[in-house]
SERO-879042 format. One record per residue: residue number from 1; residue in one letter; x, y, z of N, C-alpha, C in turn. Coordinates in nm, 2 decimals. Example, Ala and Ser with C-alpha at 12.3 -4.5 7.8 and 13.67 -1.06 7.14 Angstrom:
<segus>
  num  residuo     n_X     n_Y     n_Z    ca_X    ca_Y    ca_Z     c_X     c_Y     c_Z
    1        A    1.32   -0.57    0.78    1.23   -0.45    0.78    1.32   -0.33    0.78
    2        S    1.28   -0.22    0.71    1.37   -0.11    0.71    1.29    0.00    0.79
</segus>
This chain:
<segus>
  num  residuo     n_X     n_Y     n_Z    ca_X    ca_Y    ca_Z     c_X     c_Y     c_Z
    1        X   -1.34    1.21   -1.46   -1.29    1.28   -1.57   -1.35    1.22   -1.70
    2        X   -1.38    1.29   -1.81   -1.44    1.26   -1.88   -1.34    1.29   -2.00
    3        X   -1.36    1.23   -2.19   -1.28    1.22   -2.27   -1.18    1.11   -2.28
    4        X   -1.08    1.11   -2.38   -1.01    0.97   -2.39   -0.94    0.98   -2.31
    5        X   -0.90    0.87   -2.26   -0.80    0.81   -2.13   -0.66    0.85   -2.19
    6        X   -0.56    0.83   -2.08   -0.46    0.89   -2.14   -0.40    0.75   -2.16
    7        X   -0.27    0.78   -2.31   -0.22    0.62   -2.35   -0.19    0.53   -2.24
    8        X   -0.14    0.59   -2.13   -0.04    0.49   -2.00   -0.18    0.44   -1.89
    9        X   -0.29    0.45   -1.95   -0.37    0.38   -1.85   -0.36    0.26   -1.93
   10        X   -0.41    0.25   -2.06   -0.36    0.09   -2.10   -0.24    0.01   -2.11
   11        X   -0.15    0.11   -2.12    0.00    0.07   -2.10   -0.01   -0.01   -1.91
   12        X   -0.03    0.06   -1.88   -0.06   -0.02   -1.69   -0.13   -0.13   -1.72
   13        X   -0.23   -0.09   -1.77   -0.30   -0.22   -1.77   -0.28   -0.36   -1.82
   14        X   -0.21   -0.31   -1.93   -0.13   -0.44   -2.02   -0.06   -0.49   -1.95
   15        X    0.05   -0.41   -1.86    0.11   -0.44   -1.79    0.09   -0.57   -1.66
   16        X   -0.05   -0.53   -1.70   -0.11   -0.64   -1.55   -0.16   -0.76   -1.56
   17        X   -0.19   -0.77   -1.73   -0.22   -0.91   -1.78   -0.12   -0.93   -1.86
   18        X    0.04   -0.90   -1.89    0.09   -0.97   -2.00    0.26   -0.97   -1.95
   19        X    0.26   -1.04   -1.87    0.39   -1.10   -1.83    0.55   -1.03   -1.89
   20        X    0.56   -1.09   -2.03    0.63   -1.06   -2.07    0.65   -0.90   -2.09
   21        X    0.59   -0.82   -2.13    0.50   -0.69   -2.14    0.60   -0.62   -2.04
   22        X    0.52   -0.65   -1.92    0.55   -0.62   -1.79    0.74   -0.63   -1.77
   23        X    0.78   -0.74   -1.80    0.93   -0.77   -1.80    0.97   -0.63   -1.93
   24        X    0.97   -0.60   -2.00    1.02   -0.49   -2.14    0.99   -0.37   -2.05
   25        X    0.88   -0.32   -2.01    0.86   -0.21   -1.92    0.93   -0.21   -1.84
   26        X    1.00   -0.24   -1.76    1.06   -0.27   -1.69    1.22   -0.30   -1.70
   27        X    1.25   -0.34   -1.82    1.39   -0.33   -1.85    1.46   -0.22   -1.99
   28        X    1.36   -0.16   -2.01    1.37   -0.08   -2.14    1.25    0.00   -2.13
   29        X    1.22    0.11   -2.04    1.08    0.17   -2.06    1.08    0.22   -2.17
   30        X    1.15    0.37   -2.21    1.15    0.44   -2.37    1.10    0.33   -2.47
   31        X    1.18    0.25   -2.50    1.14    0.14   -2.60    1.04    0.07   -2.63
   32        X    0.97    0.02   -2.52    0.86    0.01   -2.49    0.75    0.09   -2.47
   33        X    0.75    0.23   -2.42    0.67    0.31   -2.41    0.61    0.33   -2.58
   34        X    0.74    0.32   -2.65    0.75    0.38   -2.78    0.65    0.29   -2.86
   35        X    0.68    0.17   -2.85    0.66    0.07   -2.92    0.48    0.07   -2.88
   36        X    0.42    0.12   -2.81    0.29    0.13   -2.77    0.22    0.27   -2.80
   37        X    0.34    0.29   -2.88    0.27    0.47   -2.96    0.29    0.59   -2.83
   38        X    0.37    0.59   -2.73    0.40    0.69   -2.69    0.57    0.72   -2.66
   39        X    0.63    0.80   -2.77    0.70    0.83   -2.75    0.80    0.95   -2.65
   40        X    0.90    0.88   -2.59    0.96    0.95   -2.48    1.05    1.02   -2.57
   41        X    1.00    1.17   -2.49    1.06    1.30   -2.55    1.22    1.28   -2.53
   42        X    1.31    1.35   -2.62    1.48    1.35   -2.62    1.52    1.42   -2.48
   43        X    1.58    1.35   -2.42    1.62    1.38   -2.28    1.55    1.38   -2.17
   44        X    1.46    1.31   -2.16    1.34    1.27   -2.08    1.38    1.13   -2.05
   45        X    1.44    1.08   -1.94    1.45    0.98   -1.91    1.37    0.84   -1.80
   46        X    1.25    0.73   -1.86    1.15    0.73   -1.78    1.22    0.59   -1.68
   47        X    1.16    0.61   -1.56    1.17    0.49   -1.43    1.07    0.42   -1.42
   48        X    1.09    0.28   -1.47    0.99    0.20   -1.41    1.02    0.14   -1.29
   49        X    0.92    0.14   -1.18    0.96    0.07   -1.08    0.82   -0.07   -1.04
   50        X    0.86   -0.16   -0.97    0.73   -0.25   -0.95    0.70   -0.23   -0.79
   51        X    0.59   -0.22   -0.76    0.58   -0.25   -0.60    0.54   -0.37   -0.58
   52        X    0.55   -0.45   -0.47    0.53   -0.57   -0.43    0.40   -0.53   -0.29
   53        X    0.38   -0.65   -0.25    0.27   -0.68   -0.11    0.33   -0.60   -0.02
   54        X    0.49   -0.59   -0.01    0.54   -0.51    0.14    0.62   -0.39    0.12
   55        X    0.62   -0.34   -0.03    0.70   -0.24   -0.09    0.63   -0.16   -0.19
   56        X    0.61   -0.03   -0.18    0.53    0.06   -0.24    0.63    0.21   -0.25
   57        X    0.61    0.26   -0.39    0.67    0.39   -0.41    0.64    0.49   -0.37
   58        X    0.65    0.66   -0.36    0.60    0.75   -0.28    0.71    0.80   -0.47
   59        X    0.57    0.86   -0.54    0.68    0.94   -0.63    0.66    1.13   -0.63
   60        X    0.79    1.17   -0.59    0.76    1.31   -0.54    0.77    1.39   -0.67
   61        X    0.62    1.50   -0.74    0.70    1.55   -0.85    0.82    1.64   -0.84
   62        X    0.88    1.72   -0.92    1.01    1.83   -0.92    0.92    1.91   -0.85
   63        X    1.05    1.94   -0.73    1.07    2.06   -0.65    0.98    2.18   -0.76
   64        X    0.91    2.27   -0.69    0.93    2.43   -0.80    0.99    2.53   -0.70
   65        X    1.04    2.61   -0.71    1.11    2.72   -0.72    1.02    2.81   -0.57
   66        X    0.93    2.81   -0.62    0.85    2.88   -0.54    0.76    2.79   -0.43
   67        X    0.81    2.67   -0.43    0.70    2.54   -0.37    0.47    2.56   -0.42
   68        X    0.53    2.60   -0.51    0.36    2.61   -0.61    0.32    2.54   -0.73
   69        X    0.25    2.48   -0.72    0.22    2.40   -0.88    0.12    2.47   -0.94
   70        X    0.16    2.46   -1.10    0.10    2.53   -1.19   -0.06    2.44   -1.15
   71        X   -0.15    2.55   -1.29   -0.30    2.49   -1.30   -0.31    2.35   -1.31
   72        X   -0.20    2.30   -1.42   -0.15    2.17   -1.50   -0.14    2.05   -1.40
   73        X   -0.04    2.10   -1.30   -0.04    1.98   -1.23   -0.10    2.01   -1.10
   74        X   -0.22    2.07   -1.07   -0.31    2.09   -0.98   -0.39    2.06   -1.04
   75        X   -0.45    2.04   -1.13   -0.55    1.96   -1.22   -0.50    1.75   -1.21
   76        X   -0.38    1.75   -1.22   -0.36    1.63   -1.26   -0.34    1.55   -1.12
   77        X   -0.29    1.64   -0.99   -0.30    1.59   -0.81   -0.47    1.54   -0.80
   78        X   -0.54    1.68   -0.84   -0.70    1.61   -0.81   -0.75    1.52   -0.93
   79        X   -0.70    1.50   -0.99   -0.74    1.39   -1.10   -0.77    1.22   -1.03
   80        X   -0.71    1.20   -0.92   -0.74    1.07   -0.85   -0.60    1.05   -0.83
   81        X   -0.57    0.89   -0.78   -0.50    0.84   -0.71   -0.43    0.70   -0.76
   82        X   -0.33    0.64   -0.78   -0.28    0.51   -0.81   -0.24    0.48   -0.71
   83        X   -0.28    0.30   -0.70   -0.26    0.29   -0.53   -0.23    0.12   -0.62
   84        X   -0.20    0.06   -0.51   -0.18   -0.12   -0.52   -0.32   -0.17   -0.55
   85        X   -0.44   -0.13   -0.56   -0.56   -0.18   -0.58   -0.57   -0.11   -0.74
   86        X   -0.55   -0.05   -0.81   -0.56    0.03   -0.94   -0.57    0.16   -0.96
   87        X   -0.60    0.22   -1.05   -0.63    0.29   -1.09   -0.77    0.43   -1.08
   88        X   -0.77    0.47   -1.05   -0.90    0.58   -0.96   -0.83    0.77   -1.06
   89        X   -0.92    0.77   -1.15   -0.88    0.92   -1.20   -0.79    0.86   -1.29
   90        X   -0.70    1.03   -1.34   -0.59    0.95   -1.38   -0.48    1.04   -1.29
   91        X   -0.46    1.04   -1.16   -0.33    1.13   -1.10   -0.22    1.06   -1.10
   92        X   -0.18    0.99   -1.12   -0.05    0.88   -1.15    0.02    0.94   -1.30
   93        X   -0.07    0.99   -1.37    0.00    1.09   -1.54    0.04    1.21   -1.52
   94        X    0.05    1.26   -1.37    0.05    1.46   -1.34    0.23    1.41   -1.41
   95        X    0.31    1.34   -1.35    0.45    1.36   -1.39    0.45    1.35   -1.61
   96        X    0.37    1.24   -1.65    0.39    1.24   -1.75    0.29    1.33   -1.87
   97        X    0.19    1.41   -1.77    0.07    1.46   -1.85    0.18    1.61   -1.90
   98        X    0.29    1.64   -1.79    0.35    1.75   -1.79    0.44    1.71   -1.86
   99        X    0.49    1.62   -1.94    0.61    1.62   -2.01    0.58    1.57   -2.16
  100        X    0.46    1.51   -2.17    0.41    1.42   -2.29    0.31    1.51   -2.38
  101        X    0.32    1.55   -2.51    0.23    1.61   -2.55    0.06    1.53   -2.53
</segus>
């Protein structure tokens, strides 16, 4: 994918060198999202979760109606993959590419 990265690839990434960082993400996402210049929309409420060596997430987007995803987030599924080794594309933002201007 080519063009600027989206804000939350550095926000991860900070995440991965800065301890403390990582602890505020994690106990106050909005706040911290904010505080790094992306603010979470009114009534959008964000989950941070951590995976460990024996525990990993599966995050399902919202049900649609018709079981079809728009262009938007069929662009953002093939965008790549976030996995326990990093970052690949950016498909880990399809949830927040669709909510975030």
């Amino acid at each position: 994918m080519t063009g600027t990265p989206h804000p939350l690839t550095s926000i991860l990434a900070k995440s991965q060198t800065d301890p403390s960082f990582r602890e505020r993400l994690l106990a106050d996402p909005a706040a911290t999202l904010a505080a790094e210049g992306m603010a979470v929309p009114p009534g959008l409420t964000v989950a941070v979760v951590e995976d460990t060596a024996t525990k990993t997430h599966l995050v399902l987007p919202p049900a649609t109606p018709d079981g079809v995803l728009s262009d938007r987030e069929l662009d953002g599924v093939a965008g790549g993959v976030f996995g326990p080794g990093g970052i690949w594309g950016d498909g880990p933002m399809l949830g927040f590419r669709s909510r975030f201007p």
